[in-house]
DOVOMAR-147123 format. One record per residue: residue number from 1; x, y, z of N, C-alpha, C in turn. Coordinates in nm, 2 decimals. Atoms other than C-alpha are relative to their C-alpha. Layout:
REC seq    nc1    nc2    nc3   cac1   cac2   cac3    cc1    cc2    cc3
REC NUM      X      Y      Z      X      Y      Z      X      Y      Z
...
This chain:
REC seq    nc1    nc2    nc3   cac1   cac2   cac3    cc1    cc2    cc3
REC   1   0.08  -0.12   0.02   4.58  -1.62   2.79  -0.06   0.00  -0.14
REC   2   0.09   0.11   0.12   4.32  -1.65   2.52  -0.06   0.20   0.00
REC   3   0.08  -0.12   0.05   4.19  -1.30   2.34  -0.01   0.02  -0.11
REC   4   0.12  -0.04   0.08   3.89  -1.20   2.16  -0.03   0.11  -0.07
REC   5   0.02  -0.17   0.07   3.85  -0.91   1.92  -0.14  -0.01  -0.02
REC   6   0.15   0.01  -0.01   3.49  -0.79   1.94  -0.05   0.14  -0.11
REC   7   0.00  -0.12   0.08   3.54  -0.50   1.73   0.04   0.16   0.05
REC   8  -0.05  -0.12  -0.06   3.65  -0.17   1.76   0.11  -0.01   0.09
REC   9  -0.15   0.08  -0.10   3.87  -0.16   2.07  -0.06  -0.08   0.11
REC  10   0.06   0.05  -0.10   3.65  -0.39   2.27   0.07  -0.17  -0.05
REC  11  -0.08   0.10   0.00   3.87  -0.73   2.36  -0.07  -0.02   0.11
REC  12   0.05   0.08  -0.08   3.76  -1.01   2.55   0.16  -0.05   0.09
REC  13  -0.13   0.08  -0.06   4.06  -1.18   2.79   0.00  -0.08   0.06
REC  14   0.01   0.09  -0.15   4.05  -1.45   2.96   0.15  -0.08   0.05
REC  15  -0.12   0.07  -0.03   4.31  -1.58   3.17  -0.04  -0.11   0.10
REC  16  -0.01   0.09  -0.07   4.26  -1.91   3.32  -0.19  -0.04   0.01
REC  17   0.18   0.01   0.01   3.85  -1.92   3.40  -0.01   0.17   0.03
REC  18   0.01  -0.15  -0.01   3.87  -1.53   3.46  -0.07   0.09  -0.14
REC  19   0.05  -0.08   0.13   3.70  -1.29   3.20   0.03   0.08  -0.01
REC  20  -0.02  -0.17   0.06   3.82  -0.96   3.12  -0.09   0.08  -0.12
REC  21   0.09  -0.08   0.11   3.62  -0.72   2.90   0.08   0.15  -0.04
REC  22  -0.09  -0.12   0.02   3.81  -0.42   2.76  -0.10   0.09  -0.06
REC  23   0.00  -0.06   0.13   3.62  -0.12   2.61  -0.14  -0.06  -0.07
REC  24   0.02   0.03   0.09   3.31  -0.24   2.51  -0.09   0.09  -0.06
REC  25   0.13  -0.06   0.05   3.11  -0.11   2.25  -0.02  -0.06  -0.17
REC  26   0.09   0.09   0.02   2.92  -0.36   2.06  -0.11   0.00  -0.08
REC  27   0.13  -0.03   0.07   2.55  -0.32   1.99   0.04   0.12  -0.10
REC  28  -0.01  -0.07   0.11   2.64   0.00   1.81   0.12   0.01  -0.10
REC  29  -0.07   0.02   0.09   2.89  -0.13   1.62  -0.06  -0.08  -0.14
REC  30   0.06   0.08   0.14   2.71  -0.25   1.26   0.11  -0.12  -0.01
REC  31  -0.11   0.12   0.04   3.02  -0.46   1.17   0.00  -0.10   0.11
REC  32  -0.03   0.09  -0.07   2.97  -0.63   1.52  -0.14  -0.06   0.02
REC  33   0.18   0.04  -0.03   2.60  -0.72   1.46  -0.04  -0.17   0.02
REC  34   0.02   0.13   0.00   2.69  -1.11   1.46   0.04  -0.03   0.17
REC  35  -0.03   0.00  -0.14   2.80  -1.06   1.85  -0.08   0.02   0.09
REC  36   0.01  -0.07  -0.08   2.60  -1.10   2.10   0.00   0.01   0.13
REC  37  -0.06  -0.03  -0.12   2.66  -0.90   2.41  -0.08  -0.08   0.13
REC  38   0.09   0.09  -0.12   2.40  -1.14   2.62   0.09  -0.11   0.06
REC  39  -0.10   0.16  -0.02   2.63  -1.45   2.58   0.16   0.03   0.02
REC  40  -0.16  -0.07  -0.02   3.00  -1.19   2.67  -0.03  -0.07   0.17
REC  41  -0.03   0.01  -0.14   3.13  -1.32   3.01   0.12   0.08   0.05
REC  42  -0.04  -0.13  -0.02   3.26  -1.04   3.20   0.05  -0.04   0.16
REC  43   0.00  -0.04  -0.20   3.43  -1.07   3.58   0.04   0.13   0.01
REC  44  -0.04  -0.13  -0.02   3.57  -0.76   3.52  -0.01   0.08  -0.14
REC  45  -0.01  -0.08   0.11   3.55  -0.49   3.26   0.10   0.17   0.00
REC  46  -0.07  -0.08   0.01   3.82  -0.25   3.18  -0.02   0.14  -0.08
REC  47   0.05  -0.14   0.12   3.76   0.12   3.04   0.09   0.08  -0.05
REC  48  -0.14  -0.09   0.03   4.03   0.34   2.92  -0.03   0.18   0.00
REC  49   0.07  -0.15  -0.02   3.82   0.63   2.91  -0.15   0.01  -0.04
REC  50   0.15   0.00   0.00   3.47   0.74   2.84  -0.08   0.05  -0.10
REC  51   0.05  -0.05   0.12   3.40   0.83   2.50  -0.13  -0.11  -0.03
REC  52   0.17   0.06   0.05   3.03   0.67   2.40   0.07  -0.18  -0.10
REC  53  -0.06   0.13   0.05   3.26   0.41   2.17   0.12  -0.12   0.05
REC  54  -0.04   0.07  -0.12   3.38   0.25   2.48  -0.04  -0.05   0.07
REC  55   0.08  -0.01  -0.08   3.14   0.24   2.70  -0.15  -0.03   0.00
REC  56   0.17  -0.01   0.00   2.81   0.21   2.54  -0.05  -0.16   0.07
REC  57   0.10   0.12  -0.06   2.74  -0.19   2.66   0.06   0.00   0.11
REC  58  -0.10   0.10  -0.16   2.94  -0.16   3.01  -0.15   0.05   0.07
REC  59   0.12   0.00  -0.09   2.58  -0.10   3.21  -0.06  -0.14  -0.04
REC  60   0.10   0.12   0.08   2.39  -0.39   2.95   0.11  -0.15   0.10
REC  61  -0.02   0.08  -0.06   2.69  -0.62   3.08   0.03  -0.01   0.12
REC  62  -0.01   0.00  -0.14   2.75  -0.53   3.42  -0.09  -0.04   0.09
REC  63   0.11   0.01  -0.13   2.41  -0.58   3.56  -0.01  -0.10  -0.05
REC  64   0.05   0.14   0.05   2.40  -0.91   3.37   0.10  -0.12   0.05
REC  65  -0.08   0.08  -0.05   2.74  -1.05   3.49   0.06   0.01   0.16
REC  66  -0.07  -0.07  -0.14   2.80  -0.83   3.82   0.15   0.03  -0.01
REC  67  -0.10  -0.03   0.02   3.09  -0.74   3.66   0.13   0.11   0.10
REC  68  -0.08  -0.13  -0.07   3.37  -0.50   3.84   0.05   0.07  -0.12
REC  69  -0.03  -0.08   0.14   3.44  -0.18   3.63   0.12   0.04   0.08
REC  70  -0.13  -0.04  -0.03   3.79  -0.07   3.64   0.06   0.07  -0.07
REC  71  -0.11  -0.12   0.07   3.95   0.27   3.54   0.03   0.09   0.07
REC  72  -0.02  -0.10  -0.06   4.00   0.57   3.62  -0.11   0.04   0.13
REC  73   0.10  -0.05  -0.11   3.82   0.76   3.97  -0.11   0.04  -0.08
REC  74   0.20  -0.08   0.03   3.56   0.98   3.77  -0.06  -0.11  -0.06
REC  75   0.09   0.11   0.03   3.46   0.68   3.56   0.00  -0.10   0.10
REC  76   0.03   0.10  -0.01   3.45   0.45   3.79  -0.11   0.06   0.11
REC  77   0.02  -0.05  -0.10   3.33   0.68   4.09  -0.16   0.03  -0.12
REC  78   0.17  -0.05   0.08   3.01   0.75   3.74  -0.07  -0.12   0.02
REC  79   0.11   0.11  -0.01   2.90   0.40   3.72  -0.01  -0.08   0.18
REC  80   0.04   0.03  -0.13   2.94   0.31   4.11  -0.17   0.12   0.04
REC  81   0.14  -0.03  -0.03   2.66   0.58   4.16  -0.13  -0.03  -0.06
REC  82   0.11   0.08   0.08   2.44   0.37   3.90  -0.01  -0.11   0.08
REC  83   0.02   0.09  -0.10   2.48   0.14   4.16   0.10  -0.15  -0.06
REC  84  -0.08   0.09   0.06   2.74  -0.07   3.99   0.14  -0.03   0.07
REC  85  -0.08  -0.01  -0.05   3.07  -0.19   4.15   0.13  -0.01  -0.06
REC  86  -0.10   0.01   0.09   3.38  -0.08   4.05   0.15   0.00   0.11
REC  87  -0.15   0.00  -0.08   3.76  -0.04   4.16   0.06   0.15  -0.04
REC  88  -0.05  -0.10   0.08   3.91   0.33   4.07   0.16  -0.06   0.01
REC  89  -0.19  -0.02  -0.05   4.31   0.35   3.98   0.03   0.17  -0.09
REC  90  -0.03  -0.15   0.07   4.49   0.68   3.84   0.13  -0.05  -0.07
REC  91  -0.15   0.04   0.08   4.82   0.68   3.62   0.10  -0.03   0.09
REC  92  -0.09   0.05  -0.06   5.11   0.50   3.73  -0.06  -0.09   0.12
REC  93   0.02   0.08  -0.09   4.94   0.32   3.98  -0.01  -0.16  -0.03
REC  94   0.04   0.12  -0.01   4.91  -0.06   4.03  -0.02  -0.09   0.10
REC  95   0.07   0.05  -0.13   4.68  -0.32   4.22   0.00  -0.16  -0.06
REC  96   0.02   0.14  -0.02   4.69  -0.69   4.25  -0.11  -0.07  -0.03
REC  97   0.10   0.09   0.01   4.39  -0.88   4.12   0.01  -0.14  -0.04
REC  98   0.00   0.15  -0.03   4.29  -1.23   4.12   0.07  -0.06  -0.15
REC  99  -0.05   0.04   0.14   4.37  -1.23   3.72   0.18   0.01   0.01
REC 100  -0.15  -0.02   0.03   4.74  -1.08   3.76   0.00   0.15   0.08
REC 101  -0.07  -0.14  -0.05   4.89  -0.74   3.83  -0.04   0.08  -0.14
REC 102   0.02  -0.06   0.14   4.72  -0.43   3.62   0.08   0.13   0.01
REC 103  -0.07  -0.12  -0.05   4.88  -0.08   3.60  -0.07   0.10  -0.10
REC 104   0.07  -0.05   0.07   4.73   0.18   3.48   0.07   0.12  -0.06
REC 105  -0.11  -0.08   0.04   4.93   0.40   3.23  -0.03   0.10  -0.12
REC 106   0.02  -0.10   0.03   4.95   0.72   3.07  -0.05  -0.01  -0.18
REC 107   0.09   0.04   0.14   4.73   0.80   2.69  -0.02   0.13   0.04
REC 108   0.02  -0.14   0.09   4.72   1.10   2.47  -0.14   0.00  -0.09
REC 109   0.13   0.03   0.09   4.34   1.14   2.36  -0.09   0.11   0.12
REC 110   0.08  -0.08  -0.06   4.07   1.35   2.51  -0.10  -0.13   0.13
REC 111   0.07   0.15  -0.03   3.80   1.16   2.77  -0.15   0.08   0.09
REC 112   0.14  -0.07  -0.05   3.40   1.27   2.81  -0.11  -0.05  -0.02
REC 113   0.13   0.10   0.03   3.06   1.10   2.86  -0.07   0.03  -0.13
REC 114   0.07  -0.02   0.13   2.83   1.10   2.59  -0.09   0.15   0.05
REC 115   0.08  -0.17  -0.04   2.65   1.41   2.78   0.12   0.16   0.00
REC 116  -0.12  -0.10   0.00   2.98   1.61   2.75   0.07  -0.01   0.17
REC 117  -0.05  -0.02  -0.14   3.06   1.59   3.16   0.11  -0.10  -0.03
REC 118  -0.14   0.01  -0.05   3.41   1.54   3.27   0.02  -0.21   0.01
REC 119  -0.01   0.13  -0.03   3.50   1.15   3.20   0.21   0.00   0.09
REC 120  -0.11   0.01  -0.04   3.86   1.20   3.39   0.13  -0.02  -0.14
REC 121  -0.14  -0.02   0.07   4.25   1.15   3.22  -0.02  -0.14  -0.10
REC 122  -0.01   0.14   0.08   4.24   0.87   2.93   0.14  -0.05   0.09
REC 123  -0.11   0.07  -0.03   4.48   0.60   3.01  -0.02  -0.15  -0.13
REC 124  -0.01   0.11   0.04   4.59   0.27   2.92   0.02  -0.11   0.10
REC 125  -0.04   0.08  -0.12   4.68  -0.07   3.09   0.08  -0.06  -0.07
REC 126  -0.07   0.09  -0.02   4.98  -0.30   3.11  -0.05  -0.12   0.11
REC 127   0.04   0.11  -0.05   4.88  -0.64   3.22   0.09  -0.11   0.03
REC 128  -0.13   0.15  -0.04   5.07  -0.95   3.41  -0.09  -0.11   0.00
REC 129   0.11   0.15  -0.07   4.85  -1.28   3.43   0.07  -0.09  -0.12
REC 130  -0.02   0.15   0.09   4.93  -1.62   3.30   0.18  -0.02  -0.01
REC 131  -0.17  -0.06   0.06   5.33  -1.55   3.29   0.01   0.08  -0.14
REC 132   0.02  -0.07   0.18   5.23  -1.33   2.95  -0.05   0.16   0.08
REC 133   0.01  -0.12  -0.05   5.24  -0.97   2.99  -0.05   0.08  -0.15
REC 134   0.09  -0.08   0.10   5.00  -0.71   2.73   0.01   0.12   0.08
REC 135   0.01  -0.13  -0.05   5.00  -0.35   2.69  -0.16   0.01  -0.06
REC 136   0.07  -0.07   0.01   4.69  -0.20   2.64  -0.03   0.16  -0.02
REC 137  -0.04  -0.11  -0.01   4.76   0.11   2.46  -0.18   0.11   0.03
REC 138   0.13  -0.10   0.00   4.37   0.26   2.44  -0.02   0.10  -0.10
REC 139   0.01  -0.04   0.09   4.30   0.53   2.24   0.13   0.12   0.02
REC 140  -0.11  -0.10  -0.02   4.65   0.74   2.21   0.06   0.07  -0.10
REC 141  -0.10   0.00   0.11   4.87   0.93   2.03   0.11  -0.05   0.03
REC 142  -0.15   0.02  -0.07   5.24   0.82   2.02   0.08   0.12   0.12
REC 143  -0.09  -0.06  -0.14   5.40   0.92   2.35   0.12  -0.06   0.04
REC 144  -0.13   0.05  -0.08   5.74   0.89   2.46   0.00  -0.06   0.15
REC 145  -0.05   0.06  -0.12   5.62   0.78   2.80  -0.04  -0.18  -0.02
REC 146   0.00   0.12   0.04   5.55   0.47   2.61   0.14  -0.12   0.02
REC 147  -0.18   0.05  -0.04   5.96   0.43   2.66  -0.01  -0.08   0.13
REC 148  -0.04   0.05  -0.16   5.90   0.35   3.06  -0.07  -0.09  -0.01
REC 149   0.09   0.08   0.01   5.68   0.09   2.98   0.09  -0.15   0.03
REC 150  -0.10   0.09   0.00   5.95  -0.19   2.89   0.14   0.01   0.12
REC 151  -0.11  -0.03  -0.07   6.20  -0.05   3.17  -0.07  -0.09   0.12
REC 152   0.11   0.11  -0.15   5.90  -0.27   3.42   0.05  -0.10  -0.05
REC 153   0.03   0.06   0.03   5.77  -0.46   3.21   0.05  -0.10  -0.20
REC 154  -0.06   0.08   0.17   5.91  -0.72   2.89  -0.14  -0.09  -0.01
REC 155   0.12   0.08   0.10   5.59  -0.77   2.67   0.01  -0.05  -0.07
REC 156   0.01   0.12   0.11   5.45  -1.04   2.45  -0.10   0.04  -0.08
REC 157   0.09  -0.09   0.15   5.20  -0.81   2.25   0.00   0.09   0.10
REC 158   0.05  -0.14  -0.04   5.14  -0.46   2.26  -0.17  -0.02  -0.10
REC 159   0.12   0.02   0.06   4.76  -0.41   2.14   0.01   0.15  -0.03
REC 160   0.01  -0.13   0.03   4.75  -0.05   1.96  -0.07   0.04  -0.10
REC 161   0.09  -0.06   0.06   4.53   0.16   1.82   0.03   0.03  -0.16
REC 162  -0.05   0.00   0.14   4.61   0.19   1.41  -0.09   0.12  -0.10
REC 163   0.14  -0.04   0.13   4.26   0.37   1.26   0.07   0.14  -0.05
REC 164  -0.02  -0.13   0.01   4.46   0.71   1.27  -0.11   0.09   0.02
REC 165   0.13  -0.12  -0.02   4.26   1.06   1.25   0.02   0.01   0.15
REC 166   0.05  -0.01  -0.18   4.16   1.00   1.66   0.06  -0.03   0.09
REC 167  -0.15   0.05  -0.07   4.47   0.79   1.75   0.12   0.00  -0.09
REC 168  -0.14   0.06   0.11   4.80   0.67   1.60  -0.02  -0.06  -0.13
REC 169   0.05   0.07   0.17   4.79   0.56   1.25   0.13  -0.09   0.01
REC 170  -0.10   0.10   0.07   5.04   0.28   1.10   0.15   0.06   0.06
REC 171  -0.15  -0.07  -0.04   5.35   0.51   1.11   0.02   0.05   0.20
REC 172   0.00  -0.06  -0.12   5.30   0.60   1.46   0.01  -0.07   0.09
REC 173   0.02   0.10  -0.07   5.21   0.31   1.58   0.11  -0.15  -0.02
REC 174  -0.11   0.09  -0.01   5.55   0.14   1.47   0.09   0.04   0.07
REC 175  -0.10  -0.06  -0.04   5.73   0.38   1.62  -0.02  -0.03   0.17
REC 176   0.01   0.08  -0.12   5.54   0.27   1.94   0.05  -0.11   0.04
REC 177  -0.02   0.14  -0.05   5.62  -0.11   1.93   0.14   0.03  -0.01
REC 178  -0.09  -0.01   0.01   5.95   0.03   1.90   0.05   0.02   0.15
REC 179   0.00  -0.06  -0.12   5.91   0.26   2.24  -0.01  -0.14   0.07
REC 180   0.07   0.09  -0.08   5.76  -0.05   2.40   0.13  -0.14   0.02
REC 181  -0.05   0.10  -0.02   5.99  -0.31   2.30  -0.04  -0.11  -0.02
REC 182   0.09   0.08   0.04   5.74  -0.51   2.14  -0.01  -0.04  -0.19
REC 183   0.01   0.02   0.17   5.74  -0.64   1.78  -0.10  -0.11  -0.04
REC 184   0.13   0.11   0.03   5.38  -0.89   1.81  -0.07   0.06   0.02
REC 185   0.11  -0.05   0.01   5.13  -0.60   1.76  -0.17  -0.10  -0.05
REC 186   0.17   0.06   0.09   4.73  -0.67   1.73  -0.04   0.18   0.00
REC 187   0.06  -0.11   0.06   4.58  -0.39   1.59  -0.12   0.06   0.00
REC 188   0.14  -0.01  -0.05   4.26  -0.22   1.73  -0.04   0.14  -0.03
REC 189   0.04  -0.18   0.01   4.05   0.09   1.68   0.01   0.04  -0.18
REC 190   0.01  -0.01   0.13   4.02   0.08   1.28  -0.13  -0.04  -0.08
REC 191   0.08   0.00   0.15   3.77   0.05   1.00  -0.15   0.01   0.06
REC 192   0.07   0.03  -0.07   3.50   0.07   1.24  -0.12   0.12  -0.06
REC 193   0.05  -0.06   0.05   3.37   0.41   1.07   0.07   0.02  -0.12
REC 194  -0.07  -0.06   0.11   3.45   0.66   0.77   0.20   0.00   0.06
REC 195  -0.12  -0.05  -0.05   3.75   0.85   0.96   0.14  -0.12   0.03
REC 196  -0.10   0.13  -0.04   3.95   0.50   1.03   0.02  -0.11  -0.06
REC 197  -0.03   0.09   0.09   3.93   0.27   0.75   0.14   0.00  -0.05
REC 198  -0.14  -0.03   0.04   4.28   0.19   0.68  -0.01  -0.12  -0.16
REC 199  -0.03   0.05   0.07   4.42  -0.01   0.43   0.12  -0.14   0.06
REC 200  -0.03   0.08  -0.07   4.50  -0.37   0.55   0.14  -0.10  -0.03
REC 201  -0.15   0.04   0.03   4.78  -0.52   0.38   0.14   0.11  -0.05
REC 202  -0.13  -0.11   0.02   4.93  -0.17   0.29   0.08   0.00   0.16
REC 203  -0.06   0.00  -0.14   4.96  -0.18   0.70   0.10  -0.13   0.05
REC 204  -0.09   0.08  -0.05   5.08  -0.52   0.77   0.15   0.00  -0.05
REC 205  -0.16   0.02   0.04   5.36  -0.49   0.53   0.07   0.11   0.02
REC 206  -0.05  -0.14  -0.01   5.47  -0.14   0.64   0.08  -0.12   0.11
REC 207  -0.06   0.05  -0.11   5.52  -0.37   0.98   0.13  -0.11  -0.02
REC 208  -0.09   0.15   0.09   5.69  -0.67   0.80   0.10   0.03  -0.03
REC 209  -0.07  -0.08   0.06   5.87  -0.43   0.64   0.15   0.02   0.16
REC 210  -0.06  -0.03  -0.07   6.06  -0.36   0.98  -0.01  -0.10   0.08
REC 211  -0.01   0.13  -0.04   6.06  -0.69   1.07  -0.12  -0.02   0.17
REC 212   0.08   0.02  -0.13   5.78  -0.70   1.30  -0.16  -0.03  -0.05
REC 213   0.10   0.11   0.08   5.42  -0.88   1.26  -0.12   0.07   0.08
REC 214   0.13  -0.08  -0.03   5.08  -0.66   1.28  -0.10  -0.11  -0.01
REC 215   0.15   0.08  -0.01   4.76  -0.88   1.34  -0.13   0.06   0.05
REC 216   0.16  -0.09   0.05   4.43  -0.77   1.23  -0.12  -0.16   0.00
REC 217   0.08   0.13  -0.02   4.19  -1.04   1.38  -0.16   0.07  -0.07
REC 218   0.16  -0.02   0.07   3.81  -1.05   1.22  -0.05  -0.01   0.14
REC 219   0.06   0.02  -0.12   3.53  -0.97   1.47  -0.02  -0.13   0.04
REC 220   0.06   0.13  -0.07   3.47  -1.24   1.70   0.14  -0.09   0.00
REC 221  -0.09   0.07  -0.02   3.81  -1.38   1.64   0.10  -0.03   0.06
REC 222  -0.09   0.04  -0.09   4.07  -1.52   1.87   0.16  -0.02   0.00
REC 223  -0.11   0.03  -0.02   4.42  -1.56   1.99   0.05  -0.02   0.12
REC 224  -0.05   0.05  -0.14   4.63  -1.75   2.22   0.16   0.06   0.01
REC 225  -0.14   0.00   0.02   4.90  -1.63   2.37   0.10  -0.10   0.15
């Protein structure tokens, strides 16, 4: 399993010749201005919710890869009436795809188009493909139902949101990989504006500090797991 930080919380995944797309939003990211979304391969694109810094390239690459969008009913039930094809799931559920087994799990955050209309419940995913198992926390606060997560599934990264202000910050987000049962965080949803600039080695060694290893990949950069 092979993933790509694209900035913000937009990850690339591929498992095997498969593509995953998490989240993206791209063009309007300045810091991601060396990326571009023409040359992203996409079988499927994942959404967590529907805030404008999620969402803004999933039309640009859907009509270009025929992508499947996959989240929640109202978003996916928004861009199937653009004529786009998606899959819905709701919390706690999970479906079988060709990549692995996804599940779609609970996330403390607000979730609404860029026109204000109803984007449905934020969530997250837990992911099975390749024998390597990822959480996908999205944009959250710390939640205790983060505890049932590990009672499934025994992860090999949690991926969590760090910028604070709009999600979890540093402290919050150790106390997650804690819930989780995870001690190989990557670190997403930071520096991307004002409100989320953190401070990057004050973070990793908060983690170090508790014997566990934060990774802060540069856009465009990769990891195997």
């Amino acid at each position: 399993m092979k993933i790509t930080f694209y900035g913000h919380a937009c990850l690339g995944i591929q498992i095997e010749d498969i593509h995953i797309l998490v989240d993206p939003f791209i063009s309007g990211n300045p810091k991601a201005a060396h990326i571009d979304i023409n040359t992203i391969k996409a079988d499927y694109i994942l959404l967590t919710h529907a805030h404008q810094d999620h969402i803004l390239d999933v039309e640009a690459i859907a009509k270009r890869t025929e992508a499947v969008i996959v989240s929640n009913f109202e978003i996916v039930t928004h861009f199937q009436n653009l004529g786009f094809e998606g899959h819905p799931m709701n919390h706690g559920g999970t479906w079988d795809f060709d990549f692995g087994r996804l599940k779609y799990v609970n996330a403390i955050h607000t979730s609404s188009f860029p026109d204000g209309s109803y984007g449905g419940q934020p969530g997250g995913f837990v992911l099975e493909g390749e024998h390597k198992n990822i959480y996908i926390a999205g944009d959250t606060a710390l939640t205790f139902d983060m505890k049932l997560i590990p009672m499934q599934t025994q992860l090999d990264l949690a991926i969590l949101p760090i910028g604070d202000n709009f999600t979890m910050g540093i402290n919050d987000a150790i106390i997650a990989s804690d819930f989780v049962a995870c001690d190989k965080i990557l670190g997403y949803h930071f520096d991307t504006f004002g409100y989320i600039e953190i401070d990057h080695e004050a973070g990793k060694r908060k983690f170090f500090e508790k014997d566990k290893d934060l990774m802060l990949l540069e856009i465009g950069e990769s990891l195997e797991l």
